[in-house]
C-alpha positions as CSV (number, residue, x, y, z in Angstrom):
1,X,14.7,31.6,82.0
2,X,17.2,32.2,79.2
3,X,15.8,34.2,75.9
4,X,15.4,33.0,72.5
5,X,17.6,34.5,70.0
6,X,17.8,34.7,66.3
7,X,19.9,35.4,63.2
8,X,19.1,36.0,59.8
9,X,21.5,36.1,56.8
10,X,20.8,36.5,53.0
11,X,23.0,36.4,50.5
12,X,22.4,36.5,46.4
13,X,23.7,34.4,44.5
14,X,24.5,34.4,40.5
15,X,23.3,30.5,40.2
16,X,20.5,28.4,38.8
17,X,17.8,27.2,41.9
18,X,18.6,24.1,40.5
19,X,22.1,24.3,41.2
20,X,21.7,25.8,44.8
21,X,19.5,23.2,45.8
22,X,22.0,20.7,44.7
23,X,24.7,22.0,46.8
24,X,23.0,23.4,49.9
25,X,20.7,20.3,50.3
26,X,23.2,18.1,50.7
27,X,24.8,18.2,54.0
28,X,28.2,16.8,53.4
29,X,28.9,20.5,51.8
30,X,28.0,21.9,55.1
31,X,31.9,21.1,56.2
32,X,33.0,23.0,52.8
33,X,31.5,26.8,54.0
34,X,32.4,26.1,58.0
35,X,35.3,27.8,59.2
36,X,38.2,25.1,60.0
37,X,39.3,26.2,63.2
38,X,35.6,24.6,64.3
39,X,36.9,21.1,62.6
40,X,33.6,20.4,61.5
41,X,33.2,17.0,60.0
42,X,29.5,15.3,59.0
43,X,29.5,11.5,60.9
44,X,27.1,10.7,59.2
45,X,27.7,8.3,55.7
46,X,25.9,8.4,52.6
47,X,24.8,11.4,52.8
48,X,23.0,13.2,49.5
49,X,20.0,15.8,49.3
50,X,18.1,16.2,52.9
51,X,14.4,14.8,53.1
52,X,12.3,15.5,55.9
53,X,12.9,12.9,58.7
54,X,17.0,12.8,57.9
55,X,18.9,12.6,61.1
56,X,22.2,14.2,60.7
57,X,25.4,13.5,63.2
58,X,28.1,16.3,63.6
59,X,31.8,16.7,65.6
60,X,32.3,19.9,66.1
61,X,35.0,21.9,68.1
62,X,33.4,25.7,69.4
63,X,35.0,26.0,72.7
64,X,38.6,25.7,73.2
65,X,39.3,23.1,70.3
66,X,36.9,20.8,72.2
67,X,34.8,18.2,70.5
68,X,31.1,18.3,70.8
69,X,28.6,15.9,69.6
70,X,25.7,17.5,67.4
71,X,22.5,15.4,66.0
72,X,19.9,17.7,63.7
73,X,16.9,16.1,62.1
74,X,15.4,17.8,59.0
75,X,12.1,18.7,59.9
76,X,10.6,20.1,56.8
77,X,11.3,20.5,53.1
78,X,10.0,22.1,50.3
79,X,11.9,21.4,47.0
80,X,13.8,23.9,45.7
81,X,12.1,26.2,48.2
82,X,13.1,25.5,51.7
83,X,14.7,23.0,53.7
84,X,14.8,23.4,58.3
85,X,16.9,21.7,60.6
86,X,16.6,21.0,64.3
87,X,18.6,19.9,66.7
88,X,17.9,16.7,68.4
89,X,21.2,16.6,70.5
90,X,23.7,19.3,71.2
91,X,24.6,21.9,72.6
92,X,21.8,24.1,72.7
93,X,18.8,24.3,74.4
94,X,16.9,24.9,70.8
95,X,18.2,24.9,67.5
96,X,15.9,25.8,64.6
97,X,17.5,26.5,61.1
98,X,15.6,27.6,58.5
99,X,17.5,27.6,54.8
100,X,15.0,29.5,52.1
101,X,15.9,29.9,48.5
102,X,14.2,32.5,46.5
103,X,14.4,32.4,42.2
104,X,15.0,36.3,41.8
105,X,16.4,38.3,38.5
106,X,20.0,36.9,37.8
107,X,20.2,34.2,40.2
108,X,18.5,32.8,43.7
109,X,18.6,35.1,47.0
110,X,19.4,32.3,49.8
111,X,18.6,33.3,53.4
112,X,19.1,31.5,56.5
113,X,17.2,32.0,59.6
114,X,18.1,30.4,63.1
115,X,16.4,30.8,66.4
116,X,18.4,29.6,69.1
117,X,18.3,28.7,72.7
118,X,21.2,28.3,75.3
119,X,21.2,26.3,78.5
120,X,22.2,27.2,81.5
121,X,18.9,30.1,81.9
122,X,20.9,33.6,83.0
123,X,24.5,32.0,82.5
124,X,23.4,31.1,78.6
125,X,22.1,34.5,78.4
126,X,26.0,35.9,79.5
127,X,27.6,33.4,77.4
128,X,25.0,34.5,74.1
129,X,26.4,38.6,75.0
130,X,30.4,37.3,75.5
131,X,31.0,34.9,72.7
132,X,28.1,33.0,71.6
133,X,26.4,35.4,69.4
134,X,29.8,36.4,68.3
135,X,31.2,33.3,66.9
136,X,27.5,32.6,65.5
137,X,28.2,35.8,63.2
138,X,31.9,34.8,62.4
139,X,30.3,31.5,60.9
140,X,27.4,32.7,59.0
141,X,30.0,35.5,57.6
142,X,32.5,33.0,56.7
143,X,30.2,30.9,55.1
144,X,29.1,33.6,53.1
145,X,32.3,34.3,52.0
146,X,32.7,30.9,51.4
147,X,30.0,30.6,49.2
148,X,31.0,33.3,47.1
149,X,34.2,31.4,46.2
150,X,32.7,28.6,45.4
151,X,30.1,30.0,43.0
């Protein structure tokens, strides 16, 4: 059976909790702190600030430039607190994001915690060590980069 694995960012950020939750909760900015050469887009229309129940749709490109369908539903949300996604359909075994926001001195400290799963039991667990884990980091780097542009 494959293992369980997890990663955990946090980042500060010099902004109102107001004005995190505006931008973080809605998933349509999701595409503006993902790396391009994933070609993220959102399917899904009319998007604006997650509630818990939302089903999400996702194209994404992780392997080779090819596309994979993703569906994540927001499971929980706690205004101006926390907000978790889940995936319903992709392509991981389990998904689990959780996105906390913390009002600290000078700003909000944001962390993100995901617990994921890979198919495939021992060949998921070789694909996590070669480039899963890997690219997971890239991403969550990026984005933090990406967020410290925008704000």
């Amino acid at each position: 059976m494959s293992k369980v694995y997890n990663l955990k960012t946090v980042q500060f950020l010099p902004i109102s909790i107001e004005k995190a939750w505006e931008f973080f909760s809605n998933p349509i900015n999701l595409s503006k702190i993902t790396p391009e050469k994933l070609k993220f887009k959102v399917l899904t229309e009319n998007l604006t600030s997650v509630y818990a129940g939302q089903i999400i749709e996702y194209k994404v490109h992780p392997i080779l430039g090819i596309p994979l369908y993703w569906m994540t539903e927001i499971t929980s949300v706690e205004y101006h607190k926390f907000f978790v996604d889940n995936q319903r359909y992709g392509p991981y075994s389990m998904w689990h994001h959780q996105h906390h926001f913390k009002v600290v001195e000078g700003g909000i400290e944001m962390t993100d915690i995901v617990h994921y799963k890979l198919p495939f039991w021992f060949l998921g667990d070789i694909a996590n060590v070669l480039f899963v884990k890997t690219q997971l980091k890239e991403i969550f780097d990026y984005r933090i980069k990406a967020v410290e542009k925008i704000f």
